[in-house]
C-alpha positions as CSV (number, residue, x, y, z in Angstrom):
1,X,81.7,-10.4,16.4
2,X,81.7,-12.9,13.3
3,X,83.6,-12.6,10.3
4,X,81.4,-11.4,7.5
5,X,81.0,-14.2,5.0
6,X,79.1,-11.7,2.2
7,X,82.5,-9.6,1.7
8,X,84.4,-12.7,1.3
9,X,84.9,-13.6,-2.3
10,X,85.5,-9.7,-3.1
11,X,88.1,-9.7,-0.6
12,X,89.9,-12.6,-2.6
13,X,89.6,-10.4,-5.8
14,X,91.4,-7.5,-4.0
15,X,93.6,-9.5,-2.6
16,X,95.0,-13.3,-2.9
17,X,96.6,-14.0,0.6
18,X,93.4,-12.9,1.8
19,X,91.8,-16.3,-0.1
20,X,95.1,-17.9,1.1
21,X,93.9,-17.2,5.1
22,X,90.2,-17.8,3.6
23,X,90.9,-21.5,2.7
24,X,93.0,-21.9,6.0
25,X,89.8,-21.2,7.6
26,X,87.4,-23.3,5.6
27,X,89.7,-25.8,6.5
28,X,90.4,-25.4,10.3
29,X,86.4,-25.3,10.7
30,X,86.0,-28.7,8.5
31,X,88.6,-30.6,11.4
32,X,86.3,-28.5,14.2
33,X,82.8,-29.6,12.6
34,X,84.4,-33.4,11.6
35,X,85.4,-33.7,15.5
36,X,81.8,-32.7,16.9
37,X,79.9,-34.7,14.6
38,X,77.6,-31.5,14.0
39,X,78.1,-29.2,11.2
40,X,75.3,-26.5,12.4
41,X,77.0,-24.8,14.6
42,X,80.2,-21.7,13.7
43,X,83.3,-22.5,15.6
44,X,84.4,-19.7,17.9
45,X,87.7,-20.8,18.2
46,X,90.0,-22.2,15.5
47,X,94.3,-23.1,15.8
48,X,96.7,-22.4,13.5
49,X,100.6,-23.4,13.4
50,X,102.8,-19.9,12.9
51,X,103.0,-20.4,8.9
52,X,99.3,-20.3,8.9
53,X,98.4,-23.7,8.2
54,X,95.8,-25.7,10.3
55,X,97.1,-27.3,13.4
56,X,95.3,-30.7,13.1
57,X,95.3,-31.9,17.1
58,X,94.1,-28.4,18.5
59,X,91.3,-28.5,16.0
60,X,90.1,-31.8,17.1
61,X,90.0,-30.8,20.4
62,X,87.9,-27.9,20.0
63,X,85.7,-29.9,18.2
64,X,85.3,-32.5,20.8
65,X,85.1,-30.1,23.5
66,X,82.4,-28.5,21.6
67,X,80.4,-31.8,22.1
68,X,81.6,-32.2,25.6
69,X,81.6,-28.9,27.3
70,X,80.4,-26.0,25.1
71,X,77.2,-25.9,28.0
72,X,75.2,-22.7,27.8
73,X,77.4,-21.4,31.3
74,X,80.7,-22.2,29.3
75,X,79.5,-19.9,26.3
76,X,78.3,-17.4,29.2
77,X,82.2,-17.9,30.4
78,X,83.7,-17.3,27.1
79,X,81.3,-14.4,26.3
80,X,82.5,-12.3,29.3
81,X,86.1,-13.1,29.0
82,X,85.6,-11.4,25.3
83,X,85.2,-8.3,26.8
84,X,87.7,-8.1,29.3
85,X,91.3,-6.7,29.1
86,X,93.2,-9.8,29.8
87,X,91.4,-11.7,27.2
88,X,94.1,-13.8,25.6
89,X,95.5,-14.5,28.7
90,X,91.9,-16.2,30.0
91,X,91.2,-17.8,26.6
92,X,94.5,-19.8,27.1
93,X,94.0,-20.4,30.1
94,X,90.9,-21.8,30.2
95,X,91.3,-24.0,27.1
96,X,94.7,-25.2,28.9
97,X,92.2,-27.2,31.3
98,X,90.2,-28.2,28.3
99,X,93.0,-29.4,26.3
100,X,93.5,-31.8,29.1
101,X,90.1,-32.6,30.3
102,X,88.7,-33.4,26.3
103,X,91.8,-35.7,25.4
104,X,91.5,-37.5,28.8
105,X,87.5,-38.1,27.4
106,X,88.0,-38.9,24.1
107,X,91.7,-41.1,23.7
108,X,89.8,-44.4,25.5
109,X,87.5,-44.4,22.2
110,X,90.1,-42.8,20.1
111,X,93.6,-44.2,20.6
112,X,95.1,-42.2,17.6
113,X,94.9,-39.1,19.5
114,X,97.9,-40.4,21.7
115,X,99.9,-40.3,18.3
116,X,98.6,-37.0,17.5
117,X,99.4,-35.6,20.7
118,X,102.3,-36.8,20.9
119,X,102.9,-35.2,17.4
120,X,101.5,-32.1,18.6
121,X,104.1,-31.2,21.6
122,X,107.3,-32.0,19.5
123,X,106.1,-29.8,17.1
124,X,105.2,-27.2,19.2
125,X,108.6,-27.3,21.0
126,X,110.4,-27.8,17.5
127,X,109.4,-24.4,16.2
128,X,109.9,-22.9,19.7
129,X,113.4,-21.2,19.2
130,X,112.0,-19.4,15.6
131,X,110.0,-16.8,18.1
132,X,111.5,-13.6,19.5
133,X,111.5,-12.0,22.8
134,X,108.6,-9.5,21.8
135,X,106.5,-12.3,20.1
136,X,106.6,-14.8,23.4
137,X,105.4,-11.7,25.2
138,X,102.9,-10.4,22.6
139,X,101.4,-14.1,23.3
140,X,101.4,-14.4,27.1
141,X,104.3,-15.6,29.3
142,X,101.8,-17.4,31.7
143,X,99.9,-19.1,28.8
144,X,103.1,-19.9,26.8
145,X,105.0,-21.4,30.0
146,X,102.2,-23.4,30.8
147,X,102.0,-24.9,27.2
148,X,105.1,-25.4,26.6
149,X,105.0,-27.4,30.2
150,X,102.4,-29.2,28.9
151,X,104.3,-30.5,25.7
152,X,107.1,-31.8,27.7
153,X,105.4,-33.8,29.9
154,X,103.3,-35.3,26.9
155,X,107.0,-36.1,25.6
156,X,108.0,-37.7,28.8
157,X,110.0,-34.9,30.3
158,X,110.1,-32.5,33.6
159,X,107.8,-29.3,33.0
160,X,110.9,-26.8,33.2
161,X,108.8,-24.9,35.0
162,X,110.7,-22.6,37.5
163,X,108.3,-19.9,38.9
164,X,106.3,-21.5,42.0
165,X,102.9,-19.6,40.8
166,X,103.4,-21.4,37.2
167,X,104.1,-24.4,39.0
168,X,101.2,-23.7,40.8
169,X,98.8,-22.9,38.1
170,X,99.7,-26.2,36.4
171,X,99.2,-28.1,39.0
172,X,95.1,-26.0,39.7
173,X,94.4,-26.2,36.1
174,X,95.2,-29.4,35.3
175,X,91.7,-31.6,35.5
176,X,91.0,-35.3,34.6
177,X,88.5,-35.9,31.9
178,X,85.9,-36.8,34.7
179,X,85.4,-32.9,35.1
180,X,81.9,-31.4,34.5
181,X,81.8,-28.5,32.6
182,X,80.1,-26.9,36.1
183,X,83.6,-28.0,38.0
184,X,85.6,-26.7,35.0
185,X,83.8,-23.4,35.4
186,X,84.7,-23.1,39.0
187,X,87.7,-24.1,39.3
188,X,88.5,-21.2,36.5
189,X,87.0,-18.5,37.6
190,X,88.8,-19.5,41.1
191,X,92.0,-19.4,40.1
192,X,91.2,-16.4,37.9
193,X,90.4,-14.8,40.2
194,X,93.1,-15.1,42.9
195,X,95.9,-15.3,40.6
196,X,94.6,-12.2,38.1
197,X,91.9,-10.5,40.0
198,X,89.2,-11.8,37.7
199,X,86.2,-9.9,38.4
200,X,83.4,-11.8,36.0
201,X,82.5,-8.5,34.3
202,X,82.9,-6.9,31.4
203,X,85.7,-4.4,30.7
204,X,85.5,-1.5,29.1
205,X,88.0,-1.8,25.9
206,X,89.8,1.6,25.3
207,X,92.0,2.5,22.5
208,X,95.0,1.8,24.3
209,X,94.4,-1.4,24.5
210,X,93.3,-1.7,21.2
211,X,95.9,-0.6,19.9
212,X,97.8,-3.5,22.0
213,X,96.0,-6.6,20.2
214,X,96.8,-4.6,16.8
215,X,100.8,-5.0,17.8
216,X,100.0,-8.7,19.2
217,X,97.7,-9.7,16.4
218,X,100.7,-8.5,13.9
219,X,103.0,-10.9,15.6
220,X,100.7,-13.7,15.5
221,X,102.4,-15.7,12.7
222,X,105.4,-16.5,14.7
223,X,104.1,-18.0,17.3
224,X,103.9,-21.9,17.1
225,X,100.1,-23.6,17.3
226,X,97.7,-21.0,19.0
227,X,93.9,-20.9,19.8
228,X,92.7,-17.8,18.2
229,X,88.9,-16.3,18.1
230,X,87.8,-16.5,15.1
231,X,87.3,-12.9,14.5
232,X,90.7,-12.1,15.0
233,X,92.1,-13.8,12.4
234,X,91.5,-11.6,9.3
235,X,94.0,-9.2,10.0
236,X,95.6,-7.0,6.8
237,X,99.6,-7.7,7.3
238,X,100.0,-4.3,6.4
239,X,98.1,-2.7,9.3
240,X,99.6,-1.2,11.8
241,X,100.4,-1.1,15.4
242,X,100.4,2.1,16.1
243,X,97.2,3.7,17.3
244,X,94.0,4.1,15.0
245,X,96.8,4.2,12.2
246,X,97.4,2.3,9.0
247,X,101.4,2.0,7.9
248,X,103.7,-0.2,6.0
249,X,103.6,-3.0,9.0
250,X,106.6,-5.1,9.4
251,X,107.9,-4.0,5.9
252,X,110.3,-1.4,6.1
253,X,110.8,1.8,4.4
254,X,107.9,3.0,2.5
255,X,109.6,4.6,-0.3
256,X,106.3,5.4,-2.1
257,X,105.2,7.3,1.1
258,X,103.5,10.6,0.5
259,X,104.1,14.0,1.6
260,X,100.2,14.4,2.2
261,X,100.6,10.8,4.1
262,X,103.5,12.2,6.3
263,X,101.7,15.6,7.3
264,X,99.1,13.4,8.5
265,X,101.1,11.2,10.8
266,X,102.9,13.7,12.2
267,X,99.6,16.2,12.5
268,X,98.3,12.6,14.3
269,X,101.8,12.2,16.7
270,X,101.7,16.1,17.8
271,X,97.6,16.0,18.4
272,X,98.2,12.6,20.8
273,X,101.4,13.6,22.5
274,X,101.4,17.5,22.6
275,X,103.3,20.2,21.2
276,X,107.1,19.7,19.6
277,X,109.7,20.6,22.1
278,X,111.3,22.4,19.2
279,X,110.7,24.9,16.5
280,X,110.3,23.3,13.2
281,X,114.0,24.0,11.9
282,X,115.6,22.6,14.6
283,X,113.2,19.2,14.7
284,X,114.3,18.6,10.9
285,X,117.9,19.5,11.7
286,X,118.1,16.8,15.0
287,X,116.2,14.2,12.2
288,X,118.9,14.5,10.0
289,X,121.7,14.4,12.7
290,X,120.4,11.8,14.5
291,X,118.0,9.7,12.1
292,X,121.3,8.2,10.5
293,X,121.6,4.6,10.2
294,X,120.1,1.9,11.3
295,X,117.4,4.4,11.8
296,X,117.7,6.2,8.0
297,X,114.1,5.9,7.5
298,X,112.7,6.5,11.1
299,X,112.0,10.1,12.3
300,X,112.2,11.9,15.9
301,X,109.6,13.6,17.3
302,X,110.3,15.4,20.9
303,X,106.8,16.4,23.1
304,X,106.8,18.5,26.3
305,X,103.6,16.6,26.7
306,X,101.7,20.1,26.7
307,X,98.1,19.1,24.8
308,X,97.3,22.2,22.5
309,X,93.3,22.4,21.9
310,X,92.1,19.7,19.1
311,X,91.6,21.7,15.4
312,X,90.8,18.0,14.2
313,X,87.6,15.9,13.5
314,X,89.9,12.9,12.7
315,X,87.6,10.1,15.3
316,X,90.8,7.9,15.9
317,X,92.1,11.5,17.1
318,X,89.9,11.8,19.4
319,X,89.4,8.3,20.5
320,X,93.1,8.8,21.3
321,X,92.8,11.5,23.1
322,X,90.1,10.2,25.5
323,X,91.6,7.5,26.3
324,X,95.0,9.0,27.4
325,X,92.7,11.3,29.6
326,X,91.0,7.7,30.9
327,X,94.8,6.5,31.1
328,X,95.5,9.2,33.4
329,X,93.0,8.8,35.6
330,X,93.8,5.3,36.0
331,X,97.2,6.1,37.4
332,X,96.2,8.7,39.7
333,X,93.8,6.0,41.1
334,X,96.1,3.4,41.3
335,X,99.0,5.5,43.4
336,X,96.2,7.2,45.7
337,X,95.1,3.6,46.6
338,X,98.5,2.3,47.3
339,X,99.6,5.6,48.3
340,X,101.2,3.7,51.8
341,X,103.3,1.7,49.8
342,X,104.9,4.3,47.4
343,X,104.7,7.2,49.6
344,X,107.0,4.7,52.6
345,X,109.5,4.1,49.6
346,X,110.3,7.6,49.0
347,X,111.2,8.3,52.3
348,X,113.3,4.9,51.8
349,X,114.9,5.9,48.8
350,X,115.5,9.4,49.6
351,X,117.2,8.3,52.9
352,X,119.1,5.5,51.1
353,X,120.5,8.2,48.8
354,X,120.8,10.8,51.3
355,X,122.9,8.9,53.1
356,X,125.0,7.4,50.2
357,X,125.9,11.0,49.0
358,X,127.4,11.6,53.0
359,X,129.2,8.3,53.2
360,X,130.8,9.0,49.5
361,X,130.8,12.5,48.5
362,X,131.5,13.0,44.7
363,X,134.2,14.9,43.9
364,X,133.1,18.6,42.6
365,X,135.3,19.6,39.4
366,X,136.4,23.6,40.2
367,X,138.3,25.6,37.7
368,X,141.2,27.0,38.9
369,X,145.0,28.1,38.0
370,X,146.5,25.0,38.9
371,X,145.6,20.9,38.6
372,X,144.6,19.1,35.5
373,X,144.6,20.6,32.2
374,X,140.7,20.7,30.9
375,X,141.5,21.2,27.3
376,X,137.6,22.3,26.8
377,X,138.5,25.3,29.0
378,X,141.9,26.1,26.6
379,X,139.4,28.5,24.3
380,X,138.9,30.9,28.0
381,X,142.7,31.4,28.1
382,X,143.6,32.3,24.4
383,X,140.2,34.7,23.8
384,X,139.3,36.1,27.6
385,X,142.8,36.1,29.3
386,X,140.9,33.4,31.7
387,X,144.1,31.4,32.8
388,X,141.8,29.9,35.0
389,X,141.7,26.4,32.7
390,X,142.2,23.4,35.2
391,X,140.3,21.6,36.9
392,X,141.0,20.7,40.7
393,X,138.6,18.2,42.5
394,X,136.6,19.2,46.0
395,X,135.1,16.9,48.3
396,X,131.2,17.8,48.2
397,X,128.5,16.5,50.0
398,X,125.9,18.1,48.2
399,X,125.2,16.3,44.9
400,X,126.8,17.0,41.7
401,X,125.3,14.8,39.8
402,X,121.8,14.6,37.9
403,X,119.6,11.6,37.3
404,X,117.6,11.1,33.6
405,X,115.1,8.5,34.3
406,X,114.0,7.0,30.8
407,X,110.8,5.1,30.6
408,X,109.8,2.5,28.0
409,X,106.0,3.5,26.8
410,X,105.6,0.7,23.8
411,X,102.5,-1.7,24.0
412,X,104.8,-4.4,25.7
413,X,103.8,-2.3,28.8
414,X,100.4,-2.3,28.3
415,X,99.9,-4.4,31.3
416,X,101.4,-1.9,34.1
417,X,101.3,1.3,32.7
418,X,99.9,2.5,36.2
419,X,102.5,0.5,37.9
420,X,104.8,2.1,36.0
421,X,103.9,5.4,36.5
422,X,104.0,5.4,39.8
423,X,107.3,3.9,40.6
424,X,108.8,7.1,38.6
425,X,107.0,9.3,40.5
426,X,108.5,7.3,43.7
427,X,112.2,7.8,42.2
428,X,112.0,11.1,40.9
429,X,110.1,12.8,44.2
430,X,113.1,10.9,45.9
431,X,116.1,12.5,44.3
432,X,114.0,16.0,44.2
433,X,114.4,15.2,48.4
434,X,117.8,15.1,47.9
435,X,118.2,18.0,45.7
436,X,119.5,16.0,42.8
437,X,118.3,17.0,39.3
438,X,116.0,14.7,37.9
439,X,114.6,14.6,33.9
440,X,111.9,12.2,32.8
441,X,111.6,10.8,29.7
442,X,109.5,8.5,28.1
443,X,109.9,6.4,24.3
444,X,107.9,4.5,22.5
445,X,107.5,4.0,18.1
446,X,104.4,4.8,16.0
447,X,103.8,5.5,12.4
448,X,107.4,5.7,11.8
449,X,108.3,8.3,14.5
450,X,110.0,7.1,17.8
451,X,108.3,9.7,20.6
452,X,110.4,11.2,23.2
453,X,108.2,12.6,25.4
454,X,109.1,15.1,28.1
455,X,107.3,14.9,31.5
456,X,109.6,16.7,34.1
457,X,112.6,19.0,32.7
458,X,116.1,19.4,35.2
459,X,115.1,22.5,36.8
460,X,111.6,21.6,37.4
461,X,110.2,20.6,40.7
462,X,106.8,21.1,41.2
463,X,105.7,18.9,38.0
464,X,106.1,15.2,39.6
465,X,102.1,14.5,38.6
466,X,103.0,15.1,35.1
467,X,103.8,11.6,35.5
468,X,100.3,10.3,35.8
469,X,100.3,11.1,32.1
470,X,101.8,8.3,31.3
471,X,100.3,5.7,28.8
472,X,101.9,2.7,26.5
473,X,101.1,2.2,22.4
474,X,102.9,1.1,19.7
475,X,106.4,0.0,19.6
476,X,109.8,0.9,20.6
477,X,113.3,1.5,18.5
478,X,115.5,1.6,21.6
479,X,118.5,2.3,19.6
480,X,117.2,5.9,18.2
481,X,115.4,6.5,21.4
482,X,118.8,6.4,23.6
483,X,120.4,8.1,20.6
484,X,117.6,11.1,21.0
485,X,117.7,11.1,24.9
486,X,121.5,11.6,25.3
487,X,121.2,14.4,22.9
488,X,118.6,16.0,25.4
489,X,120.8,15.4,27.9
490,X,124.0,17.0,26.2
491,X,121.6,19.8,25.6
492,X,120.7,21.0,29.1
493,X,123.4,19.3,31.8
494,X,122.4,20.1,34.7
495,X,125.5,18.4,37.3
496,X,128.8,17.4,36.1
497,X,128.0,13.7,36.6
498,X,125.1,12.4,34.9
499,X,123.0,8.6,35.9
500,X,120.2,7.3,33.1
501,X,117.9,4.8,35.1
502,X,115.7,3.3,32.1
503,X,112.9,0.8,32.9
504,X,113.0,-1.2,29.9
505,X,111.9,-4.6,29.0
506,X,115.3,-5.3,26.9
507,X,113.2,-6.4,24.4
508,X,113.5,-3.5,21.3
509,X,111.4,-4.3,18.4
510,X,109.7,-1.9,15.5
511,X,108.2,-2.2,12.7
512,X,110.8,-0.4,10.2
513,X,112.9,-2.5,9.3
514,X,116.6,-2.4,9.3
515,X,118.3,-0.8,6.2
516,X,120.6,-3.1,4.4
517,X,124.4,-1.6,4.1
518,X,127.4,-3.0,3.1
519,X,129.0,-0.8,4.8
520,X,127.7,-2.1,7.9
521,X,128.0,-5.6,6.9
522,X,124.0,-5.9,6.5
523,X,123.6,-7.1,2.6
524,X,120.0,-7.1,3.4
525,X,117.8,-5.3,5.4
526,X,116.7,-7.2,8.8
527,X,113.7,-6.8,11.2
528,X,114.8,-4.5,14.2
529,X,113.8,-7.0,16.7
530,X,116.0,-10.1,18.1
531,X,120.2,-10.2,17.9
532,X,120.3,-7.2,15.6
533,X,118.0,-5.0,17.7
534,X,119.6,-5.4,21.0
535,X,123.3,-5.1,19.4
536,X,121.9,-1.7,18.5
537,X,120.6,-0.7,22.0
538,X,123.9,-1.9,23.3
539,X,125.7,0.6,21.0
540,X,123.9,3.4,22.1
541,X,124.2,2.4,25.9
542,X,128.4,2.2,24.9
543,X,128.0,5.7,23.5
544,X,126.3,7.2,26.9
545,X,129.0,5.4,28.8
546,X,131.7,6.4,26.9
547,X,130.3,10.2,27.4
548,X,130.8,9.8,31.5
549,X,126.8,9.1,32.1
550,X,126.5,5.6,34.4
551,X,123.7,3.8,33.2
552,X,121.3,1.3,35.0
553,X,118.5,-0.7,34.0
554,X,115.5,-2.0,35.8
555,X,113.4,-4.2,34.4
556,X,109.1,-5.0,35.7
557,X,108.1,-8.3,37.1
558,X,108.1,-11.2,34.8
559,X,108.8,-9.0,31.7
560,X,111.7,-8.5,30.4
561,X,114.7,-10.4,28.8
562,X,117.7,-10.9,31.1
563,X,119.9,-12.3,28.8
564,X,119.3,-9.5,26.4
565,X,119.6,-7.1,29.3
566,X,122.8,-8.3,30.3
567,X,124.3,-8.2,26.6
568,X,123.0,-4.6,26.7
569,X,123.5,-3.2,30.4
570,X,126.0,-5.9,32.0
571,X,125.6,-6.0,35.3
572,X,124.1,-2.4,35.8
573,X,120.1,-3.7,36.0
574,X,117.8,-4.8,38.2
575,X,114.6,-6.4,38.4
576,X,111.4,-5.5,40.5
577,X,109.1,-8.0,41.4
578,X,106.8,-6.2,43.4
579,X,106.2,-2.5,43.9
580,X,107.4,-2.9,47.7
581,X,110.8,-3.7,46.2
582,X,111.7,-0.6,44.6
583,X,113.2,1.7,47.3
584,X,115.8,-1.2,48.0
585,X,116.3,-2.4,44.1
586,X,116.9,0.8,42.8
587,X,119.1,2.1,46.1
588,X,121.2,-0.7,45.7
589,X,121.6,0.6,42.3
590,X,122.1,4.6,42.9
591,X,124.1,3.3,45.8
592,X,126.6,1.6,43.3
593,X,126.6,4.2,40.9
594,X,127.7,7.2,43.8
595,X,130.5,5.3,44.7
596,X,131.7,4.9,41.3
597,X,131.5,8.8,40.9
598,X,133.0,9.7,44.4
């Protein structure tokens, strides 16, 4: 798709930073055109730095490589990695190895481009640290690891790589300018296809994902120089992330919101995510209870996850829900063909915990006439002549103890949603083995209401596939989330001792912004991403602990921010590098946490 050049000059009427990005472009494409030597052509790829100027270098690259390499098989290349899912991570990719291979062609008859280069990677590096968590992984870890690698050795230093399959990938993808753009081609697709399983064919593009490069493409000023399509770039900065939605973007409160607007969003949330887990009265009574600051312009919204039949035309609506059907289906698939792996980690994990729960039974609290005073029980004696008011403790090796397993569903998960799925249904059938209450939750952020969503209730043990309906889209306010999940879990205790296992990236971020307070110390208001987000989260995980529930963390392959896990959890998280790991990771874990109950 190319950006239409006939609504262009009444876009800059309706709005100037639209002739701002305009010019940017007109720009970019003159350093493209200037570098090939040809002007007849429309670049499909243009660079920008993160404040949206023209990044000089990349653009001369592109434009050489156009004169180079841009061979009808390349073009064929790009067009099919335009329609699949992982198409930012094989646009960097492949113009990693062009990078090289161009500037190794060019710098003999161009020496300047050493200077520029050089130029080029300190920059880069320099405006580094200005990116959050959520940004570098809106952008690609792979890609970004693999850049930034680059940059140091065109400064003279060591890669920093530490992974051996990045160290790997630098080493496959890095290709002297003697390459043809046949070899280029190959070796791509090669390592494409044993590193990603690449399979040269288009994807089909669902909503979901969609409404993924919405959040990444709103992040996309923050990220130092990157190689964009060119119809990606015009992108309002109010849009939203959330799915088929328009909001206030990363602006805050919206003050001017309507009450017409509002019924709509929610109408939207409830018709994607089922039915409210509560009548109306008690929903706007748990909003004002719980929506209190930093979350004063945020709502909750709670979903048993029941779909009630559509009443609405609205297309995005429906796009939605088709594609959370196609979602689902995707997860069944995935466990059923790995159904060895996850089905020989339940019986690891239940026997793990089976066997924790005999080698340190937890203590069973019984009332009784004599033992420690349990002032909650004082009301029994003085209205029901109950002088049965302390506690005394009773070794039990049946558990007495429940398990609320809290998933992350923001886009950051886009990329193992049927991963994910299915290691909850691993845990949760596991403790159901053991007799141990399990609840499964679910959070993520869109049009201003953070979702709870409700797959698998205490007391319920025959609704494990309700997992399958898992999906990830828009963002996630851990802070309210937690805060909204403990109050579901005061609500309904179902064992005097309560675990939360939450598989979380550690890396909270939402598009309301932070109200300021003096009260708080916040003179202005603040993104909720970065420092000030994960302080937040770390509050809420202090307020669970300090309410007798052990928490633990685990955290998905390369995703995830340790450091900003550790601020949050300590040492209570793990991570899980492959799905083979879980039984062990997480009974390592459980494990831990028995012991500290018994």
């Amino acid at each position: 798709m190319k950006y239409n050049k006939n609504k262009e000059f009444s876009e800059i009427k309706k709005n100037p930073s639209q002739g701002k990005r305009i010019s940017a472009v007109r720009r970019a494409e003159n350093m493209v055109w200037t570098a090939a030597g040809v002007y007849d052509f429309e670049p499909q790829f243009l660079s920008f730095w993160q404040d949206g100027t023209p990044d000089f270098y990349t653009n001369s690259i592109i434009g050489y490589a156009h004169k180079w390499y841009f061979t009808t098989a390349m073009q064929t290349l790009f067009s099919t990695i335009n329609d699949s899912l992982h198409r930012d991570l094989y646009d960097g990719l492949l113009w990693f190895v062009l990078e090289n291979c161009t500037f190794e062609r060019e710098v003999s008859a161009r020496p300047a481009l050493n200077e520029m280069r050089y130029s080029y990677a300190k920059k880069f590096l320099d405006q580094e640290s200005s990116r959050s968590r959520q940004q570098w992984m809106a952008q690609n870890s792979t890609v970004y690891a693999l850049q930034a690698a680059r940059c140091h050795t065109i400064l003279g230093q060591d890669t920093g790589l530490v992974s051996t399959k990045e160290k790997k990938l630098f080493n496959e993808l890095t290709l002297s300018g003697s390459a043809t753009d046949q070899e280029i081609i190959h070796r791509v697709t090669s390592v494409f296809q044993q590193y990603f399983h690449y399979s040269g064919q288009p994807d089909r593009l669902t909503f979901l994902y969609r409404c993924s490069m919405r959040l990444k493409r709103k992040l996309l000023n923050h990220f130092p120089s990157r190689i964009v399509r060119n119809d990606r770039l015009f992108v309002e900065s109010g849009s939203s992330s959330a799915p088929g939605g328009k909001g206030t973007g990363r602006t805050g409160p919206d003050f001017n919101r309507t009450a017409d607007a509002s019924e709509k969003d929610y109408e939207y949330i409830r018709q994607c995510f089922g039915r409210p887990l509560y009548p109306k009265e008690k929903e706007c009574r748990l909003n004002t209870a719980l929506c209190t600051w930093p979350h004063d312009h945020s709502h909750l919204y709670y979903a048993d996850g029941i779909s009630e039949t559509c009443t609405r035309t609205d297309a995005s609506i429906l796009q939605a829900r088709k594609d959370i059907d196609h979602q689902e289906k995707r997860n069944q698939i995935h466990f059923d063909e790995h159904q060895f792996i996850y089905r020989s980690s339940i019986c690891k994990l239940s026997e793990q915990i089976q066997n924790a729960i005999l080698v340190s039974p937890v203590p069973l609290p019984i009332r009784g006439r004599s033992g420690q005073l349990a002032t909650s029980e004082i009301w029994r004696g003085l209205f029901l002549h109950d002088d049965r008011i302390f506690y005394t403790k009773m070794e039990e090796e049946q558990p007495s103890f429940s398990v609320d397993l809290v998933l992350d569903a923001s886009a950051s998960c886009m990329d193992y949603q049927e991963t994910l799925a299915a290691q909850s249904y691993v845990i949760a059938q596991s403790l159901q083995k053991c007799r141990i209450p399990v609840q499964v939750t679910s959070f993520s952020s869109l049009r201003s209401y953070t979702v709870i969503h409700r797959f698998i209730r205490y007391n319920e043990t025959d609704k494990n596939t309700n997992l399958f309906r898992y999906f990830a889209a828009g963002w996630n306010r851990d802070g309210l989330a937690l805060r909204a999940i403990h109050q579901l879990m005061e609500e309904e205790p179902a064992a005097p001792n309560r675990i939360a296992i939450i598989f979380t990236d550690a890396s909270p971020n939402d598009d309301r912004k932070i109200p300021a307070s003096l009260e708080h110390g916040f003179a202005l208001s603040r993104d909720y991403s970065g420092n000030a987000a994960v302080k937040d989260v770390a509050t809420e995980v202090r307020a669970l602990k300090k309410d007798g529930i052990q928490v633990m963390a685990i955290l998905n392959g390369n995703f995830g921010d340790t450091k900003a896990a550790r601020e949050i959890f300590g040492k209570d998280f793990t991570r899980i590098e492959r799905p083979a790991q879980l039984a062990s990771a997480v009974g390592r874990l459980l494990i831990s946490k028995i012991q500290q109950l018994s």
